[in-house]
N, C-alpha and C positions, 0 to 999 in steps of 0.2 A: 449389424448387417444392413446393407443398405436397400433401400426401396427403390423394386423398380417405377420409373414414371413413362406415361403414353405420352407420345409428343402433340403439341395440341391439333385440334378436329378441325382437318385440311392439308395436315402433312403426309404428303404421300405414301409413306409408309403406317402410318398411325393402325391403319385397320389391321396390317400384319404384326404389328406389335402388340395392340391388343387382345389379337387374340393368343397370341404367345404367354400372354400375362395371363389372361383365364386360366389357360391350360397349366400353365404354371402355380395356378392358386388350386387347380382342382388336383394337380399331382402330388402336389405338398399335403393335402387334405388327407390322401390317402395312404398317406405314411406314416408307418406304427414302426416301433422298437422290435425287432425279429423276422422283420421283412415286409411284402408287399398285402397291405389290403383284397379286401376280393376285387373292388372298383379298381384299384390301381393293376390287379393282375387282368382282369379282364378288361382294360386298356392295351396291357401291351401283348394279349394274343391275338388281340384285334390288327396291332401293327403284323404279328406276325403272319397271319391271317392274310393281309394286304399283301404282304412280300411273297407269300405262296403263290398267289394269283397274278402279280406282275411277275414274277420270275418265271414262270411258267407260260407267261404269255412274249415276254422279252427278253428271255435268258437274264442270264448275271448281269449282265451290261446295264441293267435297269438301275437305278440311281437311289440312293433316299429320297430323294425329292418325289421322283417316283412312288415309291412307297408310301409316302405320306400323304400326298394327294389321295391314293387309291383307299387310304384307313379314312381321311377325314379329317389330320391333325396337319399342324405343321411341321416343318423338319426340327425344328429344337424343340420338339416333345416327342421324335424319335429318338434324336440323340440322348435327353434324358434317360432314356432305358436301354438303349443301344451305342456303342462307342463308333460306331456305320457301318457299308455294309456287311464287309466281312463279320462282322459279330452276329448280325440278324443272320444270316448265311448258315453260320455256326450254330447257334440258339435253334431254328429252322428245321437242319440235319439232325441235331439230337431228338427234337419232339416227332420228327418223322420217322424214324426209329424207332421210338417208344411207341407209335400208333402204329407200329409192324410186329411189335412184341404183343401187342394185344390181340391185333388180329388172328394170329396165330392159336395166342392161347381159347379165342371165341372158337374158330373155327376146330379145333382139338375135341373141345368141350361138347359144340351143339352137332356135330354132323361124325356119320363112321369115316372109318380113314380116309378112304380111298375117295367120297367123298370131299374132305378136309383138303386133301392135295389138288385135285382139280379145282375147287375153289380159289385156292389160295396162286396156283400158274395162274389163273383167269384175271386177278385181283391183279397179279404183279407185271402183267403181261399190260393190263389198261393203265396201271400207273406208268408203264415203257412210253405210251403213248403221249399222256397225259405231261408227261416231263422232257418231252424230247427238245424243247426247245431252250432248257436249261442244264440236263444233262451235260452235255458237253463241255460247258463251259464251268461246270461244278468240275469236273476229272480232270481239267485241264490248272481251274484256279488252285482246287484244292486238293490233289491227287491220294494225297492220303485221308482224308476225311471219308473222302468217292469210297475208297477201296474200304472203310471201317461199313459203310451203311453198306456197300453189297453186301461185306460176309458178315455183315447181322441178317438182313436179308437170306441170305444164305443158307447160314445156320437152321433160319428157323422154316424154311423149305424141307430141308434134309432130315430135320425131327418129324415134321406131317410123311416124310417118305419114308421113314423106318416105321413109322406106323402103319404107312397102308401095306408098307412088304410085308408085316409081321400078319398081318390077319388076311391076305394072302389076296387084296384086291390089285396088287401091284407087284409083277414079276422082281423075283430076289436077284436077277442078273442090273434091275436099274440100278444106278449109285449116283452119287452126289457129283460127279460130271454130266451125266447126262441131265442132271439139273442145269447146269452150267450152259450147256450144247442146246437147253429149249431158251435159255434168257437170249443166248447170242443169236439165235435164231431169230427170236423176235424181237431184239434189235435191229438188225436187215433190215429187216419186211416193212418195219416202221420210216428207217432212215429214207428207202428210197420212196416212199409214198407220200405224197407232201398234202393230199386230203385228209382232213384228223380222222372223219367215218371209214374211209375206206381204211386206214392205218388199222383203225380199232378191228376191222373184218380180218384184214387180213394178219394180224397179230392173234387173234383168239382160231382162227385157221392151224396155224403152224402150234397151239396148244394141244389143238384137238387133233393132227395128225401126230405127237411125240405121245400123248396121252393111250392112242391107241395102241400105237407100240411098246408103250409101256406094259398093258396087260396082254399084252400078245407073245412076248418074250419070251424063248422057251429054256 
C-alpha cells in the first residue's frame, strides 16, 4: 500500500491535503473488524448532523462540500462514509424515521392518550416547518423514499389515535384521513408564510382548530 505524501510547505494545496491526511489517519484509527468504532460513528453522525442543518436551511441543492464545511471535515472524509449526496440523503431519511418511532413510543409511554396525540400533531406540525425548505425537493428527488417516511410518520400517528378513541378523549367518528386532512392543512399554512415564527403560529393554529373538532365530533 502506498504512502500518502503532503507536497512540500508552500504549495498551495499542501494545507488541504494535510489535513485530508490527518483525517485519513484518524479514520483508519477507528476501524475495528465488525464495523465502526464509537469515534468513527460519532464522526459520521456529526456529518450527518451537518446535512440535517444545511438541508434544512438550503434544501437538497446543498452540495457535500456544503456539508462538510458545515461538520468541520473536508469532502474526502465525507466521501469516506458517504458515496454523496444522495447516500447522506438516504442514511438521513432512515435515522429520521427511527427518531419518529421513538417519539412515539415516549410519548405512548409517559403521557394519556389524548394527551400523546396532541403532542405528537404539535411535534409533526413544527417539524412541517422546520423542513419546509427541503421537503420539496426530497418528494420531488426521491418520491418514493418521501412517500415511505410519511406513512411511517403516518402509521405512528394513527396508533396515538386509536388510543385516544379507545379511552374516549378523542371522538370514534376521527380516522386516519382526517389525520391526513390536519398534515395537509398545515402544509398550506406553512407554504404560503415565508416568516419561520409566524409559519410556526400559524401551523400549531390549524392543530388546535382540527384538535378541537376532534373531541367535539358527535
Amino acid at each position: 500500500m502506498g504512502v500518502t505524501r503532503a507536497p512540500p510547505a508552500g504549495h498551495p494545496d499542501g494545507g488541504q491535503v494535510r489535513r485530508e491526511v490527518v483525517e485519513d489517519a484518524r479514520f483508519r484509527s477507528d476501524s475495528e473488524p465488525g464495523g465502526l468504532r464509537r469515534d468513527a460513528r460519532r464522526n459520521r453522525l456529526g456529518v450527518l448532523r451537518a446535512a440535517r442543518e444545511v438541508f434544512r436551511e438550503r434544501g437538497l441543492e446543498a452540495t457535500v462540500r456544503n456539508v462538510a464545511h458545515r461538520a468541520g471535515v473536508s469532502t474526502a472524509t465525507v466521501h469516506r462514509r458517504f458515496s454523496g449526496r444522495d447516500a447522506i440523503v438516504a442514511d438521513l431519511a432512515e435515522q429520521v424515521a427511527g427518531e419518529w418511532d421513538e417519539r412515539w413510543e415516549a410519548l405512548a409511554r409517559g403521557f394519556p392518550a389524548e394527551v400523546a396525540l396532541e403532542r405528537a400533531l404539535r411535534l409533526v406540525a413544527s417539524e412541517t416547518v422546520a423542513t419546509r425548505a427541503c421537503s420539496p425537493d426530497h418528494r420531488e428527488l426521491f418520491p418514493e423514499r418521501a412517500r415511505e417516511l410519511e406513512e411511517r410518520v403516518h402509521r405512528g400517528l394513527c396508533r396515538l389515535l386509536a388510543d385516544a378513541r379507545e379511552t374516549g378523549g378523542i371522538s370514534a367518528a376521527v380516522g386516519a384521513e382526517d389525520l391526513r386532512l390536519v398534515m395537509i392543512s398545515v402544509a398550506a399554512v406553512v407554504a404560503v408564510e415565508s416568516d419561520e415564527e409566524r409559519a410556526e403560529r400559524a401551523a400549531q393554529r390549524v392543530v388546535t382548530h382540527f384538535l378541537r373538532s376532534f373531541r367535539g365530533t358527535g
